[in-house]
N, C-alpha and C positions, 0 to 999 in steps of 0.2 A: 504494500500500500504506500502511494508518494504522499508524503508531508503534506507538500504544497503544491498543489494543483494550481494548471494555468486554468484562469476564468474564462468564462465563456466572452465572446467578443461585446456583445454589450455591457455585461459586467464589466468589464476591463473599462468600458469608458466611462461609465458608473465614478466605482473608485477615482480614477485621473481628476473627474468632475469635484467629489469630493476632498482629495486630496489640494486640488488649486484652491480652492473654495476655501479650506482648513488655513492654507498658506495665507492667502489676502489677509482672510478676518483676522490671524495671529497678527500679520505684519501690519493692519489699521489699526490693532490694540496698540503696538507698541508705540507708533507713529500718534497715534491720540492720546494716550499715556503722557509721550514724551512733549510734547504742545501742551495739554495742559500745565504740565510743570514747568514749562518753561516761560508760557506765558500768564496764567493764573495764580501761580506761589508770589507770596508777597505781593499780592495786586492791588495795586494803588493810584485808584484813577483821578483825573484829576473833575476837580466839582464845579459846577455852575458858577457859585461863590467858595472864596478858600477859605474854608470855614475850619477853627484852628479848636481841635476838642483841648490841646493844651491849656492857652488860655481859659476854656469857660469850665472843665471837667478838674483841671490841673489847678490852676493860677485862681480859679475862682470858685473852686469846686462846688458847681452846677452838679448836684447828681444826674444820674443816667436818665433816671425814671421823671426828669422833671421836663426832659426833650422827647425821651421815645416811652410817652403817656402809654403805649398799648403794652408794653411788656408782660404789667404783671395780670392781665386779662385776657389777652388774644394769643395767636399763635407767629403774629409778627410784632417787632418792638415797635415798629412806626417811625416815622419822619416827621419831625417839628415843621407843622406849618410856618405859614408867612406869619401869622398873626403872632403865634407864641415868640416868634423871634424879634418883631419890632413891638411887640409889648415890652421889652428892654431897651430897645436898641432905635425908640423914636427920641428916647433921650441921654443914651446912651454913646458916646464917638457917633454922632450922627454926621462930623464933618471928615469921616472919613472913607474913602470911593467904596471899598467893599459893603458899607452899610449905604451908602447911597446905590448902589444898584441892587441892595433887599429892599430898598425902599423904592424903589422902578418895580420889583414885582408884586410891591404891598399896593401902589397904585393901580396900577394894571390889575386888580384883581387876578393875579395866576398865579399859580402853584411854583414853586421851586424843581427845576428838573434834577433835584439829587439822581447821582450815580451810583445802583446799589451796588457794594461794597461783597458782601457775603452774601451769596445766589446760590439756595440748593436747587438741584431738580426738580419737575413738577412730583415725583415717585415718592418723594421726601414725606414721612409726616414729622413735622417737627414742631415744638412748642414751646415760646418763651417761656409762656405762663406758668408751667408746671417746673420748669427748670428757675426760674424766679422763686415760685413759691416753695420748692425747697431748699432752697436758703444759699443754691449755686451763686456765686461775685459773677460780673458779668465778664471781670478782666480772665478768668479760665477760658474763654473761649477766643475772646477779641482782644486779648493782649490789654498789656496797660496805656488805653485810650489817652489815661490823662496826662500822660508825658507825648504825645502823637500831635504835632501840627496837621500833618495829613494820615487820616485813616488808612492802615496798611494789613489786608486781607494776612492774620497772623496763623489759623491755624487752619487744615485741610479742610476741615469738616468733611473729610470721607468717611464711610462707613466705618472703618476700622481704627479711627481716631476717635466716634465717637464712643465702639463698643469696648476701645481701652479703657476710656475713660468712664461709663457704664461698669466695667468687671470691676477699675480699681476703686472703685465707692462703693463693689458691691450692692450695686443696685438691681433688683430681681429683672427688669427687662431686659439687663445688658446680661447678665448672667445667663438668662434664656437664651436671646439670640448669640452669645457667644457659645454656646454648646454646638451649634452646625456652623457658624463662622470664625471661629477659629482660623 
């Protein structure tokens, strides 16, 4: 009896099919693998206005929760309106250009086009609120803000950052999903 028999001729193209197929998808893992790292680690875009968490988080410590109001309720932290920001800042360094052009979109009634910073995938469920309300600092995941002129994307937030950090708080979901993700 032979081992290894040759396959019948459409089998044969079968496999080759599968095998090319196997090759691409490896070599777009690696090649999007390595883009993201390259371009997303430490990502640090720059913002509509250069809005400097040193001074207001750091220098004047604004807490977190006093800008991104959804935190300890929703599953996104939120973005300080116009209004929250020239509620200080109509009389606050108002002769200076970065508050004069919050004050071009305080007139204009419009929105600030912040550039989010930390973007999971739509697959994500993820939640400030619950990670707020037990008692997580916000600097474990976003780095120490309040030394950061400009926001700088600090940690992966891939799966397996978060389920590190899950196992090593021993926290019962991370515990779970870390039993098949490992």
């Amino acid at each position: 009896m032979r081992l290894f028999q040759q396959p019948a001729n459409g089998n044969m193209k079968t496999i080759i099919t599968l095998v090319i197929i196997g090759v691409v998808g490896a070599v777009s893992f690696v090649v999007g693998y390595g883009v993201n790292y390259a371009f997303f680690s430490d990502f640090t875009p720059e913002q509509p206005i250069e809005f400097s968490h040193k001074i207001h988080a750091g220098d004047n410590k604004i807490p977190c929760m006093y800008c991104h109001i959804y935190a300890e309720r929703s599953r996104v932290s939120g973005v300080p309106n116009v209004q929250r920001c020239i509620g200080c800042h109509k009389i606050i360094k108002t002769d200076s250009p970065l508050i004069q052009k919050l004050t071009e979109y305080w007139d204009k009634k419009e929105p600030i086009p912040w550039v989010k910073v930390y973007n999971l995938p739509d697959y994500v469920h993820f939640t400030h609120k619950r990670h707020i309300k037990a008692g997580l600092d916000c600097k474990l995941c976003h780095g120490d803000v309040a030394s950061m002129d400009r926001i700088t994307q600090v940690s992966s937030l891939q799966m397996g950052w978060c389920l590190n950090c899950h196992a090593s708080r021993d926290v019962a979901n991370g515990r779970d999903c870390w039993t098949c993700h490992k």
